[in-house]
NUVEXDO-850366 format. One line per 4 residues: number of its first residue (from 0); their letters; for each residue x, z, y of C-alpha. Coordinates in nm, 2 decimals. Layout:
NUM	a	X:Z:Y ~ ...
//
This chain:
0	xxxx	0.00:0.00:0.00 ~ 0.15:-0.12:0.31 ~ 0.15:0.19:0.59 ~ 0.01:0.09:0.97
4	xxxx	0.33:0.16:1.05 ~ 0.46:-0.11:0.86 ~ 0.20:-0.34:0.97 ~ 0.29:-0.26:1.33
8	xxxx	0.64:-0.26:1.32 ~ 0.60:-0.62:1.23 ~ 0.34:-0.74:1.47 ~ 0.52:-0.59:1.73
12	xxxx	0.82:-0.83:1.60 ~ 0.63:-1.12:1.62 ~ 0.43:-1.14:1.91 ~ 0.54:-1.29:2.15
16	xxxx	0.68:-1.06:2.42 ~ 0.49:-1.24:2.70 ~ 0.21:-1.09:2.52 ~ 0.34:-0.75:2.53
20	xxxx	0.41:-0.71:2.89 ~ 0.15:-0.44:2.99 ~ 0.29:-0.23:2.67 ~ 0.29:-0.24:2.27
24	xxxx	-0.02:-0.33:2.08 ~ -0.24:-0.12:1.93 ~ -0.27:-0.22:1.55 ~ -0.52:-0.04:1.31
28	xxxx	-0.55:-0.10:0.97 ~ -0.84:-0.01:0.67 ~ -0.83:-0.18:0.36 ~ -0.99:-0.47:0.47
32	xxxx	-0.91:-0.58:0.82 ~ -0.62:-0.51:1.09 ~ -0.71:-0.57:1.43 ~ -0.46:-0.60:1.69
36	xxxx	-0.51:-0.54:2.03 ~ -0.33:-0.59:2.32 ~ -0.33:-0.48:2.70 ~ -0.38:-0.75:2.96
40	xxxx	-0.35:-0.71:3.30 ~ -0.73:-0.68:3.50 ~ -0.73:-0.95:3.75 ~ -0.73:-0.85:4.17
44	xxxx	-1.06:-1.02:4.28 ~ -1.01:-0.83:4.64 ~ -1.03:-0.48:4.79 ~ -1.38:-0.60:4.94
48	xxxx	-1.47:-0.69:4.57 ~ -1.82:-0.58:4.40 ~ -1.82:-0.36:4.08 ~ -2.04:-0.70:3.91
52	xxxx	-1.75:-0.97:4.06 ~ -1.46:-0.71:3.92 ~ -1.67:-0.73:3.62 ~ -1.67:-1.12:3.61
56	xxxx	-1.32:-1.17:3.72 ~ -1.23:-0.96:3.41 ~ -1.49:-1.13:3.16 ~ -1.30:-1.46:3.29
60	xxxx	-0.93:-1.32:3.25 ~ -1.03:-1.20:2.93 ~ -1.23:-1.55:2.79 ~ -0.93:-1.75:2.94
64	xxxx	-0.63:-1.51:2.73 ~ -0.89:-1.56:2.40 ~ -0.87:-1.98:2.45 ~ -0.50:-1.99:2.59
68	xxxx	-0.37:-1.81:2.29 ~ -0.61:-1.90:2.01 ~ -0.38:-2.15:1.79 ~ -0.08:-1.92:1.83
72	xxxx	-0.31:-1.60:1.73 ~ -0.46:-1.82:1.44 ~ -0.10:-1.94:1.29 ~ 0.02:-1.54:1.36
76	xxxx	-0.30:-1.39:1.18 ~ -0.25:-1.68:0.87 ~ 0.13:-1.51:0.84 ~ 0.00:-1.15:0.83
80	xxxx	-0.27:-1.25:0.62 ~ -0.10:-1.41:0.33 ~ 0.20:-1.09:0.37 ~ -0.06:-0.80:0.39
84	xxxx	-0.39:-0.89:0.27 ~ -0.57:-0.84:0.50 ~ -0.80:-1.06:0.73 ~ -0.68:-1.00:1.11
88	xxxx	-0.89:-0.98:1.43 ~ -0.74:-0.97:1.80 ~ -0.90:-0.79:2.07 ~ -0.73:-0.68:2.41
92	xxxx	-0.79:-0.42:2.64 ~ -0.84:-0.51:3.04 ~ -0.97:-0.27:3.29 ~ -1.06:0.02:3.11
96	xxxx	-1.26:-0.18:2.84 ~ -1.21:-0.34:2.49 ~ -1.31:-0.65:2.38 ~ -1.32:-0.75:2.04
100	xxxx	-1.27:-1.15:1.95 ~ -1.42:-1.23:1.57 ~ -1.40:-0.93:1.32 ~ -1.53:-0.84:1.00
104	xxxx	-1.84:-0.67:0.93 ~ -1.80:-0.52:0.63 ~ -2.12:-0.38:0.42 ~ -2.08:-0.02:0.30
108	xxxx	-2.28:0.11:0.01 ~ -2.38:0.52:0.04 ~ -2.66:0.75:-0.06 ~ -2.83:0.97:0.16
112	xxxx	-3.06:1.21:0.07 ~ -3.39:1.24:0.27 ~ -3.24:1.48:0.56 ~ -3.03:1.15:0.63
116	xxxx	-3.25:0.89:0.59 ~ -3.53:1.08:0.83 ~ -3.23:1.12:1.10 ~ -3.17:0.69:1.08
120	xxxx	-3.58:0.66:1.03 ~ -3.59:0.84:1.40 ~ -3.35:0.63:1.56 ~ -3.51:0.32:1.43
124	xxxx	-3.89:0.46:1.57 ~ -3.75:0.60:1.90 ~ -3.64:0.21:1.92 ~ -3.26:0.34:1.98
128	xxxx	-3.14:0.11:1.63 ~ -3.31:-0.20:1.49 ~ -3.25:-0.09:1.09 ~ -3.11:0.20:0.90
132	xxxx	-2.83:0.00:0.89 ~ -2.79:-0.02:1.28 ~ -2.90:0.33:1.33 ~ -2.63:0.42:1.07
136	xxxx	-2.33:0.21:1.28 ~ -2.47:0.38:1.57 ~ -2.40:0.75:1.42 ~ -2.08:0.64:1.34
140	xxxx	-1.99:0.48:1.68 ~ -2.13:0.80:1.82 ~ -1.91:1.01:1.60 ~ -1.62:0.86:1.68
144	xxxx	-1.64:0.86:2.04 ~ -1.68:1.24:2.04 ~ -1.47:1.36:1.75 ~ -1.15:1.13:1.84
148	xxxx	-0.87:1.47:1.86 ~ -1.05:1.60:1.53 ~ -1.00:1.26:1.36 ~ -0.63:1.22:1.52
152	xxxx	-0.57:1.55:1.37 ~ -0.71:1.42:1.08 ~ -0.47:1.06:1.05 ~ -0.17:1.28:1.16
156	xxxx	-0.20:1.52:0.83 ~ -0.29:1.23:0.59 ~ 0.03:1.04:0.70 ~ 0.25:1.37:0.63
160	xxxx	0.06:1.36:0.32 ~ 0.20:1.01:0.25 ~ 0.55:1.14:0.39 ~ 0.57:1.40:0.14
164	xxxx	0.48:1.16:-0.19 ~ 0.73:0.91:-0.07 ~ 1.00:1.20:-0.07 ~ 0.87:1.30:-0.39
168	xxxx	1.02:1.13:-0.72 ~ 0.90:0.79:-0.83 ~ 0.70:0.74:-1.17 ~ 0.85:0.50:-1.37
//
């Protein structure tokens, strides 16, 4: 199992470092799917600029980057496809927002018991989610924008974890 580490260590390496100017990427990585994504620099549509013009001056920096760079990201994901495994989406982050280009949607099979399924069944009848399925994304979005220090704890101990084993002896 390749370590996001890894994976980042080389995408940092091949990028180009034009790409890189505003800092190093941010590279995550499950087993299905890394997703690079890189800073780029918001656009200066004037002092006397509207919050909606700053908004569209960034939606256009942002839509121009996607189409300027999309054979070069294409031949670079193909390479870290076919060496990790994984399918690979690009995203960068400009003025204090992230936008994803195409990524993976993966379907995820659980159970819930009935305390669960009435907490998705409200969401869908207060008309917050469309499905169980949305409401059930929308928990986890919600999770994960409140419990990000508990879930950084979380990746710090599981990658001592994997420290620790790789010190340990090898099975033959």
């Amino acid at each position: 199992m390749t370590t996001t580490g890894e994976v980042r260590a080389w995408v940092t390496g091949r990028l180009p470092k034009d790409w890189m100017q505003d800092g190093e990427p941010d590279v995550a990585v499950d087993r299905e799917e890394i997703t690079i994504v890189l800073a780029l620099t918001p656009p200066s549509p004037g002092d006397d600029a509207t919050d909606a013009e700053r908004a569209q001056a960034t939606a256009g920096r942002v839509q121009g980057w996607r189409e300027d760079t999309r054979e070069r990201r294409m031949e670079i994901a193909r390479e870290a496809e076919h060496r990790f495994g994984r399918k690979v989406a690009w995203g960068v982050r400009s003025a204090g927002e992230t936008y994803l280009f195409t990524h993976l949607a993966v379907p995820v099979m659980t159970r819930l018991r009935q305390p669960e399924r009435q907490v998705l069944d409200t969401l869908v009848e207060s008309g917050v989610a469309r499905s169980r399925a949305h409401a059930l994304a929308w928990c986890v979005r919600l999770v994960g924008d409140n419990a990000d220090a508990w879930l950084g704890e979380l990746r710090d101990a599981m990658a001592k974890v994997r420290e620790v084993r790789e010190q340990g002896p090898r099975s033959a």
